[in-house]
N, C-alpha and C positions, 0 to 999 in steps of 0.2 A: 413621720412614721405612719400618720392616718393614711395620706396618700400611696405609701408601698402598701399597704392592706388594702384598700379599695383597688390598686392594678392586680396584687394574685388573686383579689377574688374574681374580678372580671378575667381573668386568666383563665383560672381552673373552672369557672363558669360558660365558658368558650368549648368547653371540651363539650358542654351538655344543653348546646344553644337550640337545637333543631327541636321544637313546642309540639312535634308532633309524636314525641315518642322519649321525651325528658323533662323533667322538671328539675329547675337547682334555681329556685329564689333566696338567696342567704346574704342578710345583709347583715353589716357592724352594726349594734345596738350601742355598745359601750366598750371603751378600751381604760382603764383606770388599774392603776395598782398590778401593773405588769400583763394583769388578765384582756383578753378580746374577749367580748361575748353578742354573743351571734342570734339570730331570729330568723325563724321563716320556713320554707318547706321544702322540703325535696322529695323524687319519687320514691328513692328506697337507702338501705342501710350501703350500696357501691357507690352510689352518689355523695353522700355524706363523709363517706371513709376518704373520698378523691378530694372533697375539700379543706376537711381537716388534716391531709398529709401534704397537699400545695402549701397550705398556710401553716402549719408546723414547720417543713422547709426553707420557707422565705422567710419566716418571722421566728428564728428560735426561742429567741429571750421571753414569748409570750407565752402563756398558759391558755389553752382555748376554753371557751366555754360554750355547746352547744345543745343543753338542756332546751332552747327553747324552740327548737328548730325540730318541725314534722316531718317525722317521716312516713311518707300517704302509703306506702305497703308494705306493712306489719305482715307477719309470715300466717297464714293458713288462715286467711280472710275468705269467708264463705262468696261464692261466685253465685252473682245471677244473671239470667236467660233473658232474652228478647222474648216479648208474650204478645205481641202484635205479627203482621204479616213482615213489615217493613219498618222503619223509623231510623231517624238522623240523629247520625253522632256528629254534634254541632261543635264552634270553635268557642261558644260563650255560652252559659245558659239563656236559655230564651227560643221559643219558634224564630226570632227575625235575626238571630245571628245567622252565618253564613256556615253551612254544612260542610265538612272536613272529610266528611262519608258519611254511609248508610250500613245501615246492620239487618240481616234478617232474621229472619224467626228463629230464636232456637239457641245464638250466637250467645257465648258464653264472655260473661262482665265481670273484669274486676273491681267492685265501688270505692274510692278514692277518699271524696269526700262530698259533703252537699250547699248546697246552694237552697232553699226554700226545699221546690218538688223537682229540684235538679239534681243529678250526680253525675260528679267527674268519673269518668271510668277508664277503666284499661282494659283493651281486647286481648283476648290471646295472644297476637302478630307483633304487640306492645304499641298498638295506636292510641294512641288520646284523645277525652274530648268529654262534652258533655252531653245527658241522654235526659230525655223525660221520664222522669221515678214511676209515674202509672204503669206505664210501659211493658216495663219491665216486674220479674215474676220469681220465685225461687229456682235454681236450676233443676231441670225434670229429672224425673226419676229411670225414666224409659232410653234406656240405653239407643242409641240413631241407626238402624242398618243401611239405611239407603238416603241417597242424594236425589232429589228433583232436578230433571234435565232438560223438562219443556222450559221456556224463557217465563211461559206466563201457564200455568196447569189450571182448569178449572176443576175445584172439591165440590164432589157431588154428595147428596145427603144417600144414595145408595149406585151400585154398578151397575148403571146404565146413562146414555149420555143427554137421555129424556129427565132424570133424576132433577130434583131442588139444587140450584146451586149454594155451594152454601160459602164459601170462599174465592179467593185467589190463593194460589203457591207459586213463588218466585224460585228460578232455577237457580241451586245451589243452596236451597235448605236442607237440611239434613232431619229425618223424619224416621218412625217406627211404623216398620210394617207388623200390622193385627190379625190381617185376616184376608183372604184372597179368594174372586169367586170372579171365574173363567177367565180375561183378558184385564180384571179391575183388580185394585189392593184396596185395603183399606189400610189410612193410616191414622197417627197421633202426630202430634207435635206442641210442643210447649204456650201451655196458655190458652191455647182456642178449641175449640171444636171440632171432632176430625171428620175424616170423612173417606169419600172415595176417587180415587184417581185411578187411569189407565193404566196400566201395566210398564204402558213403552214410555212413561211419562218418568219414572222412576230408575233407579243405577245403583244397585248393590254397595256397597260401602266395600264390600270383600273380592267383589268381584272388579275393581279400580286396576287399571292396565299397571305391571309394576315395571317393566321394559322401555328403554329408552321408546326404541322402537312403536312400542304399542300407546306409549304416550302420544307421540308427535301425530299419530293417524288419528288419535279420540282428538286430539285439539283441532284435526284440520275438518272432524267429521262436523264437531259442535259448533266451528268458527259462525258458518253460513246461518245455521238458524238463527241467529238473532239478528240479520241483516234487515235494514229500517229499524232498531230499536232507534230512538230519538235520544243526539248528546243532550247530556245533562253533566255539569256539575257536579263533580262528588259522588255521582251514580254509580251503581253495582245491581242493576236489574236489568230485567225485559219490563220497567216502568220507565227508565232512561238511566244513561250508562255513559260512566267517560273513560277517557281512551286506557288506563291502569287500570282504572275498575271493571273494564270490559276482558283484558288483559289476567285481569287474577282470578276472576270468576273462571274465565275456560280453562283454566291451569287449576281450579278447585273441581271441577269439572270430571279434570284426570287423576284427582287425587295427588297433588302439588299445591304446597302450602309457597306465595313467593310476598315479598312485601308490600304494601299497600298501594304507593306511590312509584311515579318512571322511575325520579332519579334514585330513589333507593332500590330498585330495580334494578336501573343501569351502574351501581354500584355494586352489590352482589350478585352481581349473574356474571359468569364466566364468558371473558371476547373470546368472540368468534368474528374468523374473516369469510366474506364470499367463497365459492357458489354458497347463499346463505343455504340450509335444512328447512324444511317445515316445523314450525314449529318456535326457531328461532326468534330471538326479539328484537325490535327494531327502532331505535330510538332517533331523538331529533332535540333540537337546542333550539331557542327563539331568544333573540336577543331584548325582544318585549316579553320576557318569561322572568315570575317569582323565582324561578329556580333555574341552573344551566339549563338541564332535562328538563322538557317540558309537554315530550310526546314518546307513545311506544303504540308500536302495534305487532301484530303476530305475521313472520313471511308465511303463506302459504308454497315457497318452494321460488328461491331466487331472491327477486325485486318485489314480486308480487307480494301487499300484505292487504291484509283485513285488519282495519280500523275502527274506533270510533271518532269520527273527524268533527269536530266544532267546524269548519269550513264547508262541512255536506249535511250537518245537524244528522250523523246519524251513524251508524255500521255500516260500510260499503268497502269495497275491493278496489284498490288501489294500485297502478303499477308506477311505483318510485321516484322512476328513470324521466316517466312522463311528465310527474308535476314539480313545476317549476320550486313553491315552496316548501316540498319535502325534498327534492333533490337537494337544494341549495343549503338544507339546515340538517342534513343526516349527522349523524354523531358517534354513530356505533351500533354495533349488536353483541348481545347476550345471549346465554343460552343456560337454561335452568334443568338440561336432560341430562344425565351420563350415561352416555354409551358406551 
């Protein structure tokens, strides 16, 4: 009987394997006197209901007992904010673990649990990972109007481009505009200092294109600026950027929330066949890849896409048809607009 409770757990734990948007650690502690009794953690009270109805199920004569087993998100847990420009939502606590992503300024945190001056967190999107507790700050008070749309803005201590520099702001923060004087804003944003940036540096929160149409023209307007940002690993800036992270930034851009990662990308987005739209996504497999999906980039209209290619170390324009190991590994396209 041990052995049929160790395969439904492994079972029903199958269903919540993917570490980057699940937790279900739950092991048998004791099985005595007809009772199982269980330990360990999981992310939330759907997780927990899925394991103790697999193993109610499979094991009726048993009585569960799962007192001992966490669950990391208890309902109306207070959210905190990135209070740095940038920082890495890493896969273990620690700077030398390996980054999962990056979060910028502003970006709202669900705390999980901690580790020392570490906490596990959960993003809005439901990505996992661990942050550095300094970091991080109470969520602001200052409701965001507008999105930064330069790749890299420089924050001046007043409006003019002679002014003190007094930051960086990476495109795709979301920030409060205070005060406006001729072609400059002034802004806030969580944690730091604010300041002043150009006018055309900035993008209304209201004023976000709501039309299939006027989306696919903001992605194809935005695509180009950040050509040459340098790939990076787990990136989501104009400090370096990889090829999903390059991908959801221009799509937050247009006011389109999509998932983190290709393959969960190429898994919720809607196929589409050739002549591909602008706009559409464009995915690719690698048999040397963690994952089937293990590349997307944006068409600008057919074959043609804009990347961020770990082969060119960067964002460059690509036509498909030409290179040998994108042709040979295409996989599909998606499309996250409705027209």
């Amino acid at each position: 009987m041990d052995e049929q409770i160790k395969q439904a757990l492994a079972a029903v734990a199958g269903q919540f394997a993917d570490k980057r948007v699940h937790v279900c650690q739950v092991e048998v502690t004791a099985v005595t006197d007809g009772r199982i009794t269980l330990a360990g953690a999981v992310l939330d009270e759907v997780t927990l209901t899925a394991v103790l109805s697999h193993l109610a199920a499979t094991c009726p004569e048993y009585a569960l007992d799962a007192t001992a087993v966490t669950i990391l998100r208890p309902p109306d847990r207070a959210k905190l904010a990135v209070c740095t420009t940038i920082t890495g939502l890493y896969n273990s606590p620690g700077f030398l673990s390996e980054p999962g992503s990056y979060l910028l300024n502003g970006m709202r945190l669900e705390p999980l649990r901690a580790d020392g001056r570490w906490l596990f967190v959960r993003q809005e999107d439901g990505y996992l990972g661990w942050v550095y507790e300094p970091y991080l700050g109470d969520d602001p008070s200052a409701v965001p109007t507008h999105l930064v749309c330069e790749p890299v803005a420089l924050l001046r201590q007043g409006p003019d481009e002679k002014a003190a520099l007094v930051n960086r702001v990476l495109a795709g923060t979301a920030v409060a505009i205070t005060d406006e004087q001729n072609d400059w804003q002034h802004i806030t944003w969580a944690g730091l200092p604010g300041g002043w940036l150009p006018a055309p540096h900035l993008r209304p929160l209201a004023g976000l294109p709501q039309t299939a149409a006027a989306q696919r023209a903001q992605l194809v307007a935005d695509a180009p600026r950040f050509t040459g940002v340098p790939y990076l690993w787990a990136g989501i800036s104009g400090y370096g950027i990889d090829c999903s992270g390059y991908v959801q930034l221009l799509y937050r851009l247009a006011g389109l929330t999509l998932p983190r990662d290709a393959d969960m990308m190429f898994a919720a987005g809607q196929p589409v066949e050739p002549p591909y739209r602008p706009g559409d996504l464009l995915f690719f497999g690698s048999e040397g890849g963690h994952r089937h999906i293990s590349h997307v980039g944006l068409s600008l209209g057919g074959w043609q896409m804009i990347h961020s290619s770990r082969s060119r170390n960067g964002v460059f324009v690509d036509e498909v048809t030409a290179v040998p190991h994108l042709r040979d590994t295409f996989a599909g396209a998606r499309s996250f607009l409705k027209d």
